[in-house]
C-alpha positions in Angstrom: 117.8 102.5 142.4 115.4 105.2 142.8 117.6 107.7 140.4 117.3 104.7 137.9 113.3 104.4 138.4 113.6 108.5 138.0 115.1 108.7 134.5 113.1 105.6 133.4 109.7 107.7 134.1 111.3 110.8 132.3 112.2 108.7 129.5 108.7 107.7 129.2 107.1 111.0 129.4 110.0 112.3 126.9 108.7 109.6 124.0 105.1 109.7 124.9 105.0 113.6 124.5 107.7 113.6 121.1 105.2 111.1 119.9 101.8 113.1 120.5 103.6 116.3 118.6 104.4 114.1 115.5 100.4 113.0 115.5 98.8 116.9 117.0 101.2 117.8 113.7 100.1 115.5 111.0 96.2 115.8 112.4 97.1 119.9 111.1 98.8 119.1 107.9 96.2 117.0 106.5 94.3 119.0 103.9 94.9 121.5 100.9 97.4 124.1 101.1 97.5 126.7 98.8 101.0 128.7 98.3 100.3 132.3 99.0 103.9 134.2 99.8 107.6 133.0 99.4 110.3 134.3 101.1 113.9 133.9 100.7 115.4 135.3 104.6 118.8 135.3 102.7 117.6 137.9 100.1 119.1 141.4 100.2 116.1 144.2 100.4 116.4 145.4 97.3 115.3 142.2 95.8 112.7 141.6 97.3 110.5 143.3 94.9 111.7 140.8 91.9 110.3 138.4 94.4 107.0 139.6 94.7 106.7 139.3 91.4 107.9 135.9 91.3 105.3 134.8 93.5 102.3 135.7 91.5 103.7 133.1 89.0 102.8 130.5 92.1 99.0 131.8 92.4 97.0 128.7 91.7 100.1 126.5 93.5 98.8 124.4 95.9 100.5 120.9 98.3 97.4 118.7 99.4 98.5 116.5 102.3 95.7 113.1 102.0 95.6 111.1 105.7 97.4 107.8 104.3 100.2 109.3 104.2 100.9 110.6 100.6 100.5 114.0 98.7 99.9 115.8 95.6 101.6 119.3 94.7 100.3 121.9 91.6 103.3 124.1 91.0 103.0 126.1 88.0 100.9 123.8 85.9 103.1 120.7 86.8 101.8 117.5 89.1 104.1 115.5 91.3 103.2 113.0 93.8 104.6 111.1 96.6 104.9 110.5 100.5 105.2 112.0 103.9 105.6 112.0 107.2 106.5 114.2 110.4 109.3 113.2 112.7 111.8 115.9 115.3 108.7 116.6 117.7 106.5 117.7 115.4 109.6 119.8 113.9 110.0 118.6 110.5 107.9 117.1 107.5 110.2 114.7 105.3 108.6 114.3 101.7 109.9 112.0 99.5 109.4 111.9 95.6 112.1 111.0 93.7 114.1 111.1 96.9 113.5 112.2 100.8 113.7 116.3 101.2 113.5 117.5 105.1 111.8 120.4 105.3 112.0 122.5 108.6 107.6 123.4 110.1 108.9 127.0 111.3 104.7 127.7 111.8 101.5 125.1 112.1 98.5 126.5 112.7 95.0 125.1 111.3 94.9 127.5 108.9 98.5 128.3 107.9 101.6 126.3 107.3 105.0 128.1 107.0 107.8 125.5 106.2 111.4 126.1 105.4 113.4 124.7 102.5 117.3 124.7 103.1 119.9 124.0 100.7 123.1 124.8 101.2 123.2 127.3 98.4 119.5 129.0 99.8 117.2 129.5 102.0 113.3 129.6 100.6 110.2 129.8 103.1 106.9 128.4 101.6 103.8 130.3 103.3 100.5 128.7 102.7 97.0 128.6 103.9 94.0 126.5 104.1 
């Protein structure tokens, strides 16, 4: 009985705590993010420079995460808009447009937002700050 009462409390604590990183996360999102680097971890080195100049095609880029939930990205002169949320501790933001696209938060700070997009064909990091 008591081992039961045990992994009841832990249970507890484990949702109550997944549930505060999903909100400290979302609290951090919230705002405008403008698109400063992009990085492709899969590229060879000698590449790299072809993406450096591929990023100052992204300069005035920006995602701008509103509080009710929904969000409006400037890529390259082009508008889209749609809706998001954070789930996986804090772990992951899940936009959905057209469709839902989970996107991996590898950094969250106040002032810069690092989040991974994954296909299966590559791997592109979007760096941005507030």
């Amino acid at each position: 009985m008591k081992l039961l009462r045990k992994l009841s409390i832990i249970a507890v604590l484990f949702i109550a705590f997944g549930c505060n990183a999903n909100k400290i996360a979302t609290k951090k999102i919230i705002g405008k993010w403008h698109i400063v680097d992009m990085r492709l971890p899969d590229m060879p080195e000698e590449q790299q420079s072809l993406l450096a100049q591929m990023v100052t095609v992204f300069e005035d880029s920006y995602m701008d995460f509103k509080s009710d939930g929904t969000f409006v990205t400037s890529m390259v002169g082009e508008e889209n808009k749609g809706k998001w949320y954070i789930k996986n501790d804090g772990k992951t933001i899940v936009t959905t447009e057209s469709n839902d696209t989970e996107l991996e938060i590898v950094v969250l700070t106040k002032t810069e937002f690092v989040m991974l997009m994954n296909d299966n064909e590559m791997k592109i990091e979007l760096v941005m700050k507030k």
